[in-house]
C-alpha positions in Angstrom: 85.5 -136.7 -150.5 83.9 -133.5 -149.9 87.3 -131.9 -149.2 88.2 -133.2 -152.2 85.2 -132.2 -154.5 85.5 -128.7 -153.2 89.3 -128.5 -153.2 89.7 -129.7 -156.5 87.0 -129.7 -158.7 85.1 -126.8 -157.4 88.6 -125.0 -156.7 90.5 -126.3 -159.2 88.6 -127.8 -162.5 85.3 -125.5 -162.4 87.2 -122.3 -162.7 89.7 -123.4 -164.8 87.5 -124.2 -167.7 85.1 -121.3 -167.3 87.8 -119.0 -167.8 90.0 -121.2 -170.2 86.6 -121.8 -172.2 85.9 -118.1 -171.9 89.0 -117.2 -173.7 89.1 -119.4 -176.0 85.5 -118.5 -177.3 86.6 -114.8 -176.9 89.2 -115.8 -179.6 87.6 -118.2 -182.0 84.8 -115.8 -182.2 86.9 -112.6 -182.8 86.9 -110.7 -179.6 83.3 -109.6 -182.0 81.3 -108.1 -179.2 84.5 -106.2 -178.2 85.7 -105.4 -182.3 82.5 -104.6 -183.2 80.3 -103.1 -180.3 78.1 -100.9 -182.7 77.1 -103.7 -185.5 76.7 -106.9 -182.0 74.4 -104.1 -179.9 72.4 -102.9 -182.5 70.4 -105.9 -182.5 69.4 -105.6 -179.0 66.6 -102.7 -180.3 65.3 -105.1 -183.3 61.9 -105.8 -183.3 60.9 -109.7 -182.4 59.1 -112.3 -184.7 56.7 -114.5 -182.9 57.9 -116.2 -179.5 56.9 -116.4 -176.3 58.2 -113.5 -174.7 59.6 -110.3 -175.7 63.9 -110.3 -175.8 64.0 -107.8 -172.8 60.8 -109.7 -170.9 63.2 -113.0 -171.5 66.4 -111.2 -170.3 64.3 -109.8 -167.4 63.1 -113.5 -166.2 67.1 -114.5 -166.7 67.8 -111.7 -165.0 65.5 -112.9 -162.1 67.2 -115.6 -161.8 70.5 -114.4 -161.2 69.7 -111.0 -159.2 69.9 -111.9 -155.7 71.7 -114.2 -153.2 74.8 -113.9 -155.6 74.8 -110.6 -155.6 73.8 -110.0 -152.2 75.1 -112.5 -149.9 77.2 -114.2 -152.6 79.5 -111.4 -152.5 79.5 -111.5 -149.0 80.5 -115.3 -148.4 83.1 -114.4 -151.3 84.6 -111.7 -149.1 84.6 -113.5 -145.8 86.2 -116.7 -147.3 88.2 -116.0 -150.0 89.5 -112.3 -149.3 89.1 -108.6 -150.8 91.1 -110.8 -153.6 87.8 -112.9 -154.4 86.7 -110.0 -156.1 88.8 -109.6 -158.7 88.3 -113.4 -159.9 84.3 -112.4 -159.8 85.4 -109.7 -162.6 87.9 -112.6 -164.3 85.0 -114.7 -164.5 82.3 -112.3 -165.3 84.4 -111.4 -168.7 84.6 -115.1 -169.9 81.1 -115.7 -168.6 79.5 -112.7 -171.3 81.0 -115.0 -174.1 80.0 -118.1 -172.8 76.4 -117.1 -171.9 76.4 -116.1 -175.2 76.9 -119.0 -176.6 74.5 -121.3 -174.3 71.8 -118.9 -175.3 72.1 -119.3 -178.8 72.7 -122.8 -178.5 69.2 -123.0 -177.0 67.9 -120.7 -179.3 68.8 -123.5 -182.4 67.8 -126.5 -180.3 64.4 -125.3 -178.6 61.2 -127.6 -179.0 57.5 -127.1 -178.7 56.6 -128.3 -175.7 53.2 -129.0 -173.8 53.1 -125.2 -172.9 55.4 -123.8 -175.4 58.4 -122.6 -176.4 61.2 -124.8 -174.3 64.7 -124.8 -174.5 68.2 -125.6 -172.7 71.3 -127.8 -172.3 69.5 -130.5 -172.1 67.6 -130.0 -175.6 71.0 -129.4 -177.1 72.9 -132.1 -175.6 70.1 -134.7 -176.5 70.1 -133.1 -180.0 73.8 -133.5 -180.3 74.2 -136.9 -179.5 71.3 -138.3 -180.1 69.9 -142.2 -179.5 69.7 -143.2 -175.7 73.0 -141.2 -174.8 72.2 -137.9 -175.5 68.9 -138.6 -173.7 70.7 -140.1 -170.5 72.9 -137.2 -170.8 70.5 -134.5 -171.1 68.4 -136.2 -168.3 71.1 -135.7 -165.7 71.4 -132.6 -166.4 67.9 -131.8 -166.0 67.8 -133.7 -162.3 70.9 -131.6 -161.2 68.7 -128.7 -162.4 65.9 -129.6 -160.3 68.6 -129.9 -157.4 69.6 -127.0 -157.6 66.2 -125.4 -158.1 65.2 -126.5 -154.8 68.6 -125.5 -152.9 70.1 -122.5 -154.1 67.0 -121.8 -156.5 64.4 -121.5 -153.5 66.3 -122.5 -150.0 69.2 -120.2 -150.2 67.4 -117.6 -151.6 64.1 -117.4 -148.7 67.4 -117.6 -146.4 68.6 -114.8 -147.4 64.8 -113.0 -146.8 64.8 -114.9 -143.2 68.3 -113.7 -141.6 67.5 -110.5 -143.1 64.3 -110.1 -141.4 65.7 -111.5 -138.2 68.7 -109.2 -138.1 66.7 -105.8 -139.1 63.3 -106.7 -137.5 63.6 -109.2 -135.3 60.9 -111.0 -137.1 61.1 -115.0 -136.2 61.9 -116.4 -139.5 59.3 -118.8 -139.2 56.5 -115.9 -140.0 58.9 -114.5 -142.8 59.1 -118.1 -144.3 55.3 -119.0 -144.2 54.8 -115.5 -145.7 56.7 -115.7 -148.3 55.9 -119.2 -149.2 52.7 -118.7 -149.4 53.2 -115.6 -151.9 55.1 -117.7 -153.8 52.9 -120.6 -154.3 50.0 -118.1 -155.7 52.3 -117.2 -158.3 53.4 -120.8 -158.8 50.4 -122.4 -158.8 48.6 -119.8 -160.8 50.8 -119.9 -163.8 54.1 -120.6 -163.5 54.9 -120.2 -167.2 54.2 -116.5 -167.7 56.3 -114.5 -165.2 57.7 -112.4 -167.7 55.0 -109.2 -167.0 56.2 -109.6 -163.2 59.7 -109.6 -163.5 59.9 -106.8 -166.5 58.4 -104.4 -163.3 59.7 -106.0 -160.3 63.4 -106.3 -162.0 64.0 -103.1 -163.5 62.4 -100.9 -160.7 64.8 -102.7 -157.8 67.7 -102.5 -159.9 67.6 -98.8 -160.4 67.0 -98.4 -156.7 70.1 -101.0 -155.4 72.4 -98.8 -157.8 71.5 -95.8 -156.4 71.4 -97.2 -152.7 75.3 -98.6 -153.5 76.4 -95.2 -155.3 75.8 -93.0 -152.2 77.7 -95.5 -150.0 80.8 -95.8 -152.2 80.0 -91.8 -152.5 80.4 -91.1 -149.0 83.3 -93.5 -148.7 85.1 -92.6 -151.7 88.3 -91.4 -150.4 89.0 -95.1 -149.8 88.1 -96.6 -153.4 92.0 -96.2 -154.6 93.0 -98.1 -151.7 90.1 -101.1 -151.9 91.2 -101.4 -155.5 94.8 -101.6 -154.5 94.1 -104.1 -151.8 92.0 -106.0 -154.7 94.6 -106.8 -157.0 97.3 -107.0 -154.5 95.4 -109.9 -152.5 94.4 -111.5 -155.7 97.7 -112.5 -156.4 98.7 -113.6 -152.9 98.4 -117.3 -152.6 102.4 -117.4 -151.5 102.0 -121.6 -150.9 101.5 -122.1 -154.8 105.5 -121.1 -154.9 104.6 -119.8 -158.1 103.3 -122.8 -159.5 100.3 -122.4 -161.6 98.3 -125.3 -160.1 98.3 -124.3 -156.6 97.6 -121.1 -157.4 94.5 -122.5 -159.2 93.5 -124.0 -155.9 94.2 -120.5 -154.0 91.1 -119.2 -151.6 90.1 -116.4 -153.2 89.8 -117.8 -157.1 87.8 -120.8 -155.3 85.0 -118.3 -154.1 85.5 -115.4 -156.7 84.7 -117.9 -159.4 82.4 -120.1 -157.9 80.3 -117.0 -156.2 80.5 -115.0 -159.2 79.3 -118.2 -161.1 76.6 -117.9 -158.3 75.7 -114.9 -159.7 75.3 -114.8 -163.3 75.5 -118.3 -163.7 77.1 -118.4 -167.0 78.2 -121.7 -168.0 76.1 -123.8 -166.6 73.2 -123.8 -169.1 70.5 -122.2 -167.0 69.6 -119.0 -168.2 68.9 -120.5 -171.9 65.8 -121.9 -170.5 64.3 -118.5 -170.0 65.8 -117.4 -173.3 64.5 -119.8 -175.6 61.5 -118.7 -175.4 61.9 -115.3 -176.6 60.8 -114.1 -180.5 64.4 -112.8 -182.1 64.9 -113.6 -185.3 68.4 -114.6 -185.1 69.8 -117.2 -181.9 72.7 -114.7 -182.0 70.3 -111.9 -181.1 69.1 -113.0 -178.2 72.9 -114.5 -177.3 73.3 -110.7 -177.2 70.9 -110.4 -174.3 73.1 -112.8 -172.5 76.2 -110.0 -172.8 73.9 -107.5 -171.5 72.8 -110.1 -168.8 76.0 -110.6 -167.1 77.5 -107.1 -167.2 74.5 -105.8 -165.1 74.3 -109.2 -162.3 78.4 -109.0 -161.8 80.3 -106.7 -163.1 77.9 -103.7 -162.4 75.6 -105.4 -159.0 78.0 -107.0 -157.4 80.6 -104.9 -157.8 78.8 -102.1 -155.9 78.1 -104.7 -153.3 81.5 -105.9 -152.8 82.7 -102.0 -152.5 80.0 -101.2 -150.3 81.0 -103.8 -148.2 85.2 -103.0 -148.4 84.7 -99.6 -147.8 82.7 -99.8 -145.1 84.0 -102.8 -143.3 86.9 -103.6 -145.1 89.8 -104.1 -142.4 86.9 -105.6 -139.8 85.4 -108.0 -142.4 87.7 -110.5 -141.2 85.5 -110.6 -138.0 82.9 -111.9 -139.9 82.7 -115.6 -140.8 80.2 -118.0 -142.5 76.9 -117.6 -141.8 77.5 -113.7 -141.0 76.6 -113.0 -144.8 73.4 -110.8 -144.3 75.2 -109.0 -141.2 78.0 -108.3 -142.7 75.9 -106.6 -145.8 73.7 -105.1 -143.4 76.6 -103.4 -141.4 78.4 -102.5 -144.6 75.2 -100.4 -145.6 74.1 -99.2 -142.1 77.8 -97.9 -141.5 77.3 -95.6 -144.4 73.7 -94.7 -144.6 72.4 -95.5 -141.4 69.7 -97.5 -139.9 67.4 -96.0 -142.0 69.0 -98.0 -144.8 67.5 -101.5 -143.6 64.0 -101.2 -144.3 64.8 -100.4 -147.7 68.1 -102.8 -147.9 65.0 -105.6 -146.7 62.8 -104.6 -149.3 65.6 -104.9 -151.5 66.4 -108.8 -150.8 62.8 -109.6 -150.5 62.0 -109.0 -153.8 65.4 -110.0 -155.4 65.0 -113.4 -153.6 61.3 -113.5 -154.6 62.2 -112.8 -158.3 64.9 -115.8 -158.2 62.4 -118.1 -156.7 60.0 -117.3 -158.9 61.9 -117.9 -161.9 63.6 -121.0 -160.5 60.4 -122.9 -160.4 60.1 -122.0 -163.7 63.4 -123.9 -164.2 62.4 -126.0 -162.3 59.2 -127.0 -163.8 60.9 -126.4 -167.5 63.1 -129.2 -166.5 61.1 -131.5 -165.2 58.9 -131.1 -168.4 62.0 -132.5 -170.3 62.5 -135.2 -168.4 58.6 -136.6 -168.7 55.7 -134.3 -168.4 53.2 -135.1 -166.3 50.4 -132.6 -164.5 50.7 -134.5 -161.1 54.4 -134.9 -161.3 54.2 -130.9 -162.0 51.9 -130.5 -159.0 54.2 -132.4 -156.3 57.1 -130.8 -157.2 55.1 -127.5 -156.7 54.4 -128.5 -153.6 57.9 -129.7 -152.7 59.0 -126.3 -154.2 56.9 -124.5 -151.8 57.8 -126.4 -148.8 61.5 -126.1 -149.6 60.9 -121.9 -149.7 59.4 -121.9 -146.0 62.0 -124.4 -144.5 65.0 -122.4 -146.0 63.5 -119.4 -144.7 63.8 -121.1 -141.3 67.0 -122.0 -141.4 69.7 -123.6 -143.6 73.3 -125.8 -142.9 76.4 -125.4 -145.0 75.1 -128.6 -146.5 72.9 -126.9 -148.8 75.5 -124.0 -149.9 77.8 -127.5 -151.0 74.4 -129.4 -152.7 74.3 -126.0 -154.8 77.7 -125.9 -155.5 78.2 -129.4 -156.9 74.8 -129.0 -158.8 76.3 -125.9 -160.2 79.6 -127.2 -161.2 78.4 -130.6 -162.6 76.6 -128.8 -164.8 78.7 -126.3 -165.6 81.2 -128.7 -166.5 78.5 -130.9 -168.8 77.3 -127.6 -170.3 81.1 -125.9 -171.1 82.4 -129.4 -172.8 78.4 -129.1 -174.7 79.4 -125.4 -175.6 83.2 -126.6 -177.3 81.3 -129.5 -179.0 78.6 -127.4 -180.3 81.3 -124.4 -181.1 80.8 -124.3 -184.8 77.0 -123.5 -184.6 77.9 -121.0 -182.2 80.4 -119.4 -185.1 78.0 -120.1 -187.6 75.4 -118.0 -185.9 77.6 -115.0 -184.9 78.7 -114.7 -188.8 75.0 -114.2 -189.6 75.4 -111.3 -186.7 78.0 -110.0 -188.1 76.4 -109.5 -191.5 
């Protein structure tokens, strides 16, 4: 069953809809962000009316949410199971993603409620709101509980494991230390108030952005009389799956789309209704405004992060990486950058992931708690899962099996598949609000 799942839905379904979705919406909406850059961008610089949150301090906690383990050792596991092709379906998926994030966001943007402590939004507002009655609030509670899954698995565990192996690999710090140090960071911020991180991650984001893009240049800089050929070898193993015989469904099922999409979903995690939450709560005038954001949100987590990690990586230990195999992620990242820049590139590379992962864990358990106020609000039921939250942080710090990179996974593409079906359904708001952009 788990072949299966993975094989077939994960391989198969998941990134056939996020990129058949993706282009279709690129269509019915008028390639507009791509017609008409000047008039869709313009309304980034507006000025907001009311909200929670400024527009750029909401795309800064999506953005937290997002920046990290995907970019980082997402790329990685993409690599070293699915090929230099892998790539190139990240970039596939990243284009149709920009549309589709658009369109959850403003989704969101129409649908959010006043809740106990403000401004909340998300699929599960809009899929309750669509269909209505008992349905729409089974449906919308299921896909607040895969949520909260993947909150505590991919949201906190997969991320403090990235912090851990890094730690342990540069420093040859027991993870143990690294885990209770960082949990117990975390649960100040968590437990002091978990629904204004917006001032943190408009510094912490910004600042270790600027410095991973610079870190990457000067390692694809000193490499880059081999950036012609890691492009070549790109598109040439992205098309390789010679088993599919040239039929379109095995070729669906091929490696390196498996990981590209799913890892590059990882990343931005367009689709799969997420970054709305942190959305909804900002003060643009117009849904479509902020959908903007959303555009601006994915180009800098995949096209423009994790394509500097992936050709860090290529470049440096390209023709080896196949020496590498799962749970080699961070030392396959850490080689990549110490091959070019040398060991004085892992304290820096640590800092890096620390506060990457820290920002994602931050703003998943403001996911997570957003979520869980949907589904009934309650100040002790808040508290355990805090608690819980916390817990999960140090023991994925620790150490982690496969079994949680598969929990994240199916959390991720359930509901991504709930939220792109939401997104056809819903597709006439979605047109409705870009014609009031487009004004």
């Amino acid at each position: 069953m788990e072949d299966f799942f993975g094989r077939y839905v994960l391989g198969g379904l998941v990134p056939f809809l996020l990129i058949g979705m993706g282009i279709f919406f690129l269509i019915y909406l008028g390639f507009f962000f791509i017609i008409k850059p000047k008039k869709t961008f313009s309304s980034l610089v507006r000025k907001r009316q009311g909200g929670d949150v400024s527009q750029f301090g909401a795309l800064t906690v999506a953005l937290a949410g997002t920046l990290g383990v995907g970019n980082i050792v997402g790329v990685s596991s993409a690599i070293i199971l699915g090929g230099a092709g892998s790539v190139f379906w990240m970039w596939v998926s990243a284009l149709a993603a920009m549309v589709l994030k658009y369109g959850e966001i403003v989704l969101a943007h129409r649908h959010r409620k006043i809740g106990e402590t403000g401004l909340r939004g998300g699929a599960m507002y809009y899929i309750e709101d669509f269909f209505g009655g008992r349905f729409g609030k089974a449906l919308g509670g299921i896909f607040a509980l895969l949520c909260l899954i993947n909150s505590l698995s991919m949201g906190s565990m997969l991320q403090a494991n990235t912090v851990g192996s890094a730690a342990e690999e540069i420093f040859h710090v027991s993870p143990v230390i690294v885990g209770a140090v960082l949990a117990l960071i975390c649960a100040v911020v968590i437990f002091r108030n978990i629904h204004n991180i917006s001032p943190l991650t408009s510094v912490i984001i910004p600042v270790m952005t600027l410095t991973y893009v610079i870190m990457s240049s000067v390692v694809i800089w000193r490499f880059r009389s081999g950036v012609g050929d890691v492009f070549s070898i790109i598109f040439r193993d992205a098309f390789s799956y010679r088993s599919a015989s040239g039929g379109i469904f095995g070729f669906m099922l091929s490696s390196g789309i498996r990981y590209g999409c799913m890892r590059g979903l990882l990343s931005n995690e367009a689709g799969c209704g997420t970054a709305p939450i942190a959305h909804a709560a900002s003060g643009a005038s117009l849904a479509a405004e902020q959908g903007v954001w959303g555009i601006i949100e994915v180009f800098i987590d995949t096209i423009l992060l994790c394509t500097l990690t992936a050709l860090s990586i290529l470049l440096t230990n390209g023709l080896q990486s196949g020496d590498f195999s799962v749970g080699d992620e961070m030392k396959l990242v850490i080689s990549s950058y110490g091959e070019a820049l040398g060991p004085s590139s892992a304290p820096l590379l640590l800092s890096m992931v620390f506060f990457f992962a820290f920002a994602t864990i931050i703003c998943w358990a403001y996911y997570g708690t957003s979520t869980l106020e949907y589904l009934s609000y309650s100040r002790s039921a808040c508290f355990v899962f805090k608690v819980i939250y916390v817990a999960s942080v140090f023991i994925g710090s620790c150490r982690i099996s496969g079994v949680v990179w598969q929990v994240s996974d199916f959390a991720l593409g359930c509901m991504t598949v709930i939220n792109l079906i939401m997104l056809f359904l819903m597709r006439k708001e979605i047109k409705e609000e870009t014609g009031y952009l487009m004004r």
